[in-house]
C-alpha positions, 0 to 999 in steps of 0.5 A: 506528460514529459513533452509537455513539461520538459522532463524526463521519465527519470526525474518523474519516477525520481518523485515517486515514493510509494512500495508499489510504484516498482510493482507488486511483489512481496517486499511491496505487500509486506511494506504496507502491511507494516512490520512482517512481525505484526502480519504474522503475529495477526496471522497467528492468532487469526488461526487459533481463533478459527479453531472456535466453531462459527465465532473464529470464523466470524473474528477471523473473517473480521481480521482478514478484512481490516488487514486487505482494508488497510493496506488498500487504503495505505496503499492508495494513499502512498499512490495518490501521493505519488500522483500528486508530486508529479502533478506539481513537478509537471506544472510547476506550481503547488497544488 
């Protein structure tokens, strides 16, 4: 891509702004789970409610599933914009 554009390395990674395009690692998770605040605030009440037989486990299990959902989704969104500015700065052109 950067032959065939005429850029560098540097300036396609300078167009990246997504918490995972240096890798995966905890400040990055924890930017996409938003405020660490709310992730433990979620994670407390995730486990007084798991204390309630069968019904915590259900609202628990509900809980675990939105989060990992929408940092996932958060996640690929940042990326897929990352993808997009390099497209445009490759070609040159809006897409």
């Amino acid at each position: 891509l950067c032959e065939r554009s005429g850029k560098t390395i540097e300036e396609f990674k300078s167009l990246m702004k997504s918490p995972l395009s240096g890798g995966i690692n905890p400040a990055s998770v924890l930017s996409l789970a938003g405020a660490a605040s709310l992730v433990v605030a979620e994670n407390t009440v995730e486990y007084a409610v798991s204390l309630i037989p069968l019904l915590g486990t259900l609202v628990a299990g509900g809980m675990s599933y939105m989060t990992v959902s929408t940092m996932l989704k958060r996640a690929l969104n940042d990326i897929a914009e990352d993808a997009r500015n390099v497209l445009i700065a490759s070609v040159q052109t809006e897409v």
